[in-house]
VMD Tcl script that draws the C-alpha trace (Angstrom):
set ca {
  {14.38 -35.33 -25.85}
  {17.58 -33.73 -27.32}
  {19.38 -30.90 -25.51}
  {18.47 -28.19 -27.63}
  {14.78 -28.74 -26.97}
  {15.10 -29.17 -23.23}
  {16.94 -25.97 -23.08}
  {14.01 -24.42 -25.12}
  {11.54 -26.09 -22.64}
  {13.37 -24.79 -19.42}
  {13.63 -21.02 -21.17}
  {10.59 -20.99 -22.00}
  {9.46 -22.00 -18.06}
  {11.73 -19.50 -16.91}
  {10.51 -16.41 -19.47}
  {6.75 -17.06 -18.32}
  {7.58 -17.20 -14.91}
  {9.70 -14.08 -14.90}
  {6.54 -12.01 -16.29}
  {4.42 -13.41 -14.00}
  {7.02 -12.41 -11.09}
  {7.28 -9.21 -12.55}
  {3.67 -7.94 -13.49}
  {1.97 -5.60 -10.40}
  {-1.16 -6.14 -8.97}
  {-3.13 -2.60 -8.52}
  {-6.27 -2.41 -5.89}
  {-8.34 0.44 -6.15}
  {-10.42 1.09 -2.69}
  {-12.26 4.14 -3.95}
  {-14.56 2.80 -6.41}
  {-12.89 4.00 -9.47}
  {-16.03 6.65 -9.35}
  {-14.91 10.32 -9.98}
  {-11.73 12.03 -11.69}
  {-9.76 9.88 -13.57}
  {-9.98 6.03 -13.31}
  {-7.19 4.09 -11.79}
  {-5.92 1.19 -14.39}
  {-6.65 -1.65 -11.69}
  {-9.13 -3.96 -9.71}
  {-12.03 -2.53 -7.53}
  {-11.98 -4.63 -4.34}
  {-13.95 -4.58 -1.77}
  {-13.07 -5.86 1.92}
  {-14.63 -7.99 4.22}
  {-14.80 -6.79 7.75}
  {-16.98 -6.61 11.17}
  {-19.59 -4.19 9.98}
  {-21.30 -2.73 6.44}
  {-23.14 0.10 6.27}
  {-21.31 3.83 5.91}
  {-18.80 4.04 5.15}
  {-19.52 0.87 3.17}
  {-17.46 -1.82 5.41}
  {-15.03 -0.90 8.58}
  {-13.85 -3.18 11.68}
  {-11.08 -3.45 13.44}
  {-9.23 -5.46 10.72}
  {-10.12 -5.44 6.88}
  {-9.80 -8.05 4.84}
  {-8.35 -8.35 0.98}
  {-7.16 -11.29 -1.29}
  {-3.83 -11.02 -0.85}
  {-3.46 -8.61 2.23}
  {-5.16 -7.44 5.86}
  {-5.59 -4.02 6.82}
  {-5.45 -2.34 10.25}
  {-4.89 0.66 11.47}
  {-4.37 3.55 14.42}
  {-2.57 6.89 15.57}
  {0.46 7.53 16.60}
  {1.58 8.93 20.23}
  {4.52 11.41 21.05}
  {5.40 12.06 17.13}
  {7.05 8.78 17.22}
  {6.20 8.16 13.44}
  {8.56 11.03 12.74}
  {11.95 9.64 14.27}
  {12.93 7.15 11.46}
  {11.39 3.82 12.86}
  {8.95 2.49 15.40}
  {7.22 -0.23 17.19}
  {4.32 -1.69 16.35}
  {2.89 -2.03 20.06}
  {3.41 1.51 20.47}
  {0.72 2.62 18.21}
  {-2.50 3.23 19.40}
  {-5.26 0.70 17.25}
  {-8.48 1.79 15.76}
  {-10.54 0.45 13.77}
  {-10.62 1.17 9.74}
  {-12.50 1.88 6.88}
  {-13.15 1.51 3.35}
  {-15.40 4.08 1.76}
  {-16.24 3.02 -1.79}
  {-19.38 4.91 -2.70}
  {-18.64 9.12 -2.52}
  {-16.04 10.00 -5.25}
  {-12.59 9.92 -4.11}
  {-12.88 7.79 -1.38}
  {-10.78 4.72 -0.21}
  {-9.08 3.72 3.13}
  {-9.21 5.60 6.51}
  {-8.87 5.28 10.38}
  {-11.46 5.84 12.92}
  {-9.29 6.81 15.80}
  {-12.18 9.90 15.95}
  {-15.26 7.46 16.29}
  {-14.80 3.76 16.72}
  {-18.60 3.33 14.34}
  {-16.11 5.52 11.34}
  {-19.34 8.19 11.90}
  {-18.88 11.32 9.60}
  {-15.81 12.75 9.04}
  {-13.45 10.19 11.06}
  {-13.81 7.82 8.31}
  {-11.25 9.62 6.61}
  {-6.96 8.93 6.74}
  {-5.19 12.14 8.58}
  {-2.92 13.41 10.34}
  {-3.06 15.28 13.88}
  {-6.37 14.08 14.17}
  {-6.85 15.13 17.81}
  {-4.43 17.77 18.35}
  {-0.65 17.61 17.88}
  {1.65 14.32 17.78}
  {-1.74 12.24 16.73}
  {-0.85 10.78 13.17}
  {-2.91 8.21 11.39}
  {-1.28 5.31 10.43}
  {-2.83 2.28 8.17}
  {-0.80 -0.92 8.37}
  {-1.19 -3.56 5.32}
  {0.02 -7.14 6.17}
  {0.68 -9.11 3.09}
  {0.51 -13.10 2.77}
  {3.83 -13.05 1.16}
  {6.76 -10.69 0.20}
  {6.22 -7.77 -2.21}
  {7.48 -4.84 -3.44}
  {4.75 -1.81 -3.15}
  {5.81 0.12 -5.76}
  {2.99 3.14 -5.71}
  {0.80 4.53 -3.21}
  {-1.94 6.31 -4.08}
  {-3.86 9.76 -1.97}
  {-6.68 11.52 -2.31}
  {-8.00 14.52 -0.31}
  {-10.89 14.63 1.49}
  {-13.33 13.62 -1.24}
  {-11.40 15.72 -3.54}
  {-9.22 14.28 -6.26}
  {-5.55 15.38 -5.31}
  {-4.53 15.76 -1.86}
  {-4.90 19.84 -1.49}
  {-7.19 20.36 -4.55}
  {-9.93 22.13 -2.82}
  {-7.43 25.41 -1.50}
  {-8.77 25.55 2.15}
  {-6.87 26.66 4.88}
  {-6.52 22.91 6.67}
  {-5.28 21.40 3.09}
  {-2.52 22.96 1.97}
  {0.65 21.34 0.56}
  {2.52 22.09 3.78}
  {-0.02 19.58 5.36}
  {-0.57 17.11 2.79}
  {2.52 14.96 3.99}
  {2.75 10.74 4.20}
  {5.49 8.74 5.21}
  {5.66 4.90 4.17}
  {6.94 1.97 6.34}
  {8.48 -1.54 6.22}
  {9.36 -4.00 8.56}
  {10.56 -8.01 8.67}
  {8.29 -9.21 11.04}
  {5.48 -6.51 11.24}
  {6.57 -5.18 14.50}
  {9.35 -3.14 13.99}
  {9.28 -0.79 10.96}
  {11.84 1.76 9.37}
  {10.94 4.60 7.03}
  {10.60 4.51 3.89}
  {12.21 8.04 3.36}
  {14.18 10.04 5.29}
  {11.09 13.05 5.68}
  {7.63 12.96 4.99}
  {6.77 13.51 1.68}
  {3.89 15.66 -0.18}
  {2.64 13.11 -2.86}
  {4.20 13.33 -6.54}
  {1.81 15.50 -8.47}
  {-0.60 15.78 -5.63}
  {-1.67 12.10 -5.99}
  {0.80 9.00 -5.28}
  {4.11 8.35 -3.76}
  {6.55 5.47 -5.83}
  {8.73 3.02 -3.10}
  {11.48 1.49 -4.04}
  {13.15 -0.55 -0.64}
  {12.72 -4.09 -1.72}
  {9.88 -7.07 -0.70}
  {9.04 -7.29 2.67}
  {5.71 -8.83 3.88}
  {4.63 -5.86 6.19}
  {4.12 -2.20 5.41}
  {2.76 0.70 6.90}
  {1.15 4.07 5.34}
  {1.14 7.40 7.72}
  {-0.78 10.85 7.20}
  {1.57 13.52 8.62}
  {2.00 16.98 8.23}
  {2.35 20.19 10.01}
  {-1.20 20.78 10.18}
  {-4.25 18.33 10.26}
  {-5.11 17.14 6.86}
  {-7.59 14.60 6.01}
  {-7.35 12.08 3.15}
  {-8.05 8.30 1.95}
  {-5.30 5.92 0.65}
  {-7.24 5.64 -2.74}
  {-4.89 2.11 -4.42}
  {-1.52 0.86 -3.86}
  {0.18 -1.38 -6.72}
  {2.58 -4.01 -5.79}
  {4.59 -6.81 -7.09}
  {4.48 -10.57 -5.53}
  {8.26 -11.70 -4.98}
  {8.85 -15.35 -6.89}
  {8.77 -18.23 -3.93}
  {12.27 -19.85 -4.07}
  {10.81 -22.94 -6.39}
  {9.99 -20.30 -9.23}
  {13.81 -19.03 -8.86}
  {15.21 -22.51 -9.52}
  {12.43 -22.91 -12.61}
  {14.33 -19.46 -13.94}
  {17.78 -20.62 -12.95}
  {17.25 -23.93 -14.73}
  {15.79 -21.96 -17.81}
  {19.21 -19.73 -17.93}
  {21.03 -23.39 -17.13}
  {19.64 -24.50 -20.53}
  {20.66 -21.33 -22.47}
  {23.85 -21.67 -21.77}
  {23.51 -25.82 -22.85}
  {22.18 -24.55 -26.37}
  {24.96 -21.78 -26.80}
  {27.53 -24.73 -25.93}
  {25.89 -27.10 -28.13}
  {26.02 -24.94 -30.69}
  {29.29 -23.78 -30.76}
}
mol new
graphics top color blue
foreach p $ca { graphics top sphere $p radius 0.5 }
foreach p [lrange $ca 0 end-1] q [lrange $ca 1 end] { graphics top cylinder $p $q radius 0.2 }
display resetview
């Protein structure tokens, strides 16, 4: 095998794996079934229990990610960073049949009964955020988080005095080693166009979602889209690919 065509073999390796590196996976947990569809797949967890909502447990479990969840104590989601062990665990949700659904924390009522199903913040008076924690198998980038309100397509849509933008604040996480996690930015954030927040930190294995706000506000975490980070094999298949480039361009000149 000449040069030339071994440097077309390895670019070739190293184009495909680049767009497989760099396409994002989007999971819907709503159902897709009211408003306007999410471009992505419908997955549904396995947990502890099914029933209604339609599964919930202490931990739920996706293809390439876990979810668990609790509330915060002593506003200590709002300072910047925070421990793991200090957040109270609950068990969590996924609520695929009512329109605008998706995940939520039952720090209300451990059996996720009526309206603690849902994801929100000051759920039992002040300082008691919900927060959902996702553990991936490997690192990724979450690039977009998506809200809903409480069975209501954006996260204030329905104008009531315990859902107004002032309330309908989230704060995203990241952490190393899934036990200490920094903010994703610097204040809690009401959701671009009512509806999803776009990250932009880096891959990390473990990430965290909080419902915040001045007031209480209930909601779901309706998809998140992410991007699997090439394991260090792939990078050596794409340096190798730019390695025989630059063989071609030298042969050639």
């Amino acid at each position: 095998m000449n040069n030339k065509l071994i440097a077309t073999s390895l670019l070739a390796v190293s184009l495909s794996v680049t767009a497989a590196a760099a396409s994002a996976e989007i999971i819907v947990f709503d159902g897709n079934n009211g408003g306007t569809a999410k471009v992505g797949i419908v997955e549904t967890a396995t947990g502890a229990n099914y029933g209604n909502p339609d599964v919930w447990g202490p931990v739920l479990n996706f293809s390439d990610f876990d979810v668990s969840g609790g509330k915060s104590v002593n506003d200590n989601l709002n300072f910047g960073a925070f421990d793991r062990a200090d957040i109270v665990m609950a068990n969590v949700n996924q609520d695929l049949s009512p329109e605008h659904g998706g995940l939520g924390v039952c720090s209300e009522d451990p059996s996720c009964a009526g309206d603690s199903d849902s994801f929100s913040s000051n759920v039992s008076g002040y300082r008691s955020d919900e927060i959902l924690f996702f553990d991936f198998d490997e690192l990724v980038s979450l690039d977009t988080v998506w809200f809903n309100g409480e069975h209501e397509e954006l996260v204030d849509s329905d104008g009531g005095p315990m859902y107004q933008p002032s309330e309908s604040l989230f704060n995203i996480y990241y952490s190393l080693d899934g036990s200490e996690y920094a903010n994703a930015f610097a204040n809690q954030l009401l959701p671009t166009d009512r509806e999803f927040l776009s990250i932009d930190v880096g891959a990390y294995q473990y990430w965290a979602i909080a419902a915040s706000g001045w007031g209480q506000h209930s909601s779901y975490v309706e998809a998140i889209a992410y991007t699997e980070v090439p394991e260090p094999s792939l990078w050596a298949l794409m340096g190798l690919g730019l390695l025989g480039m630059g063989l071609a361009r030298r042969r050639r000149s």
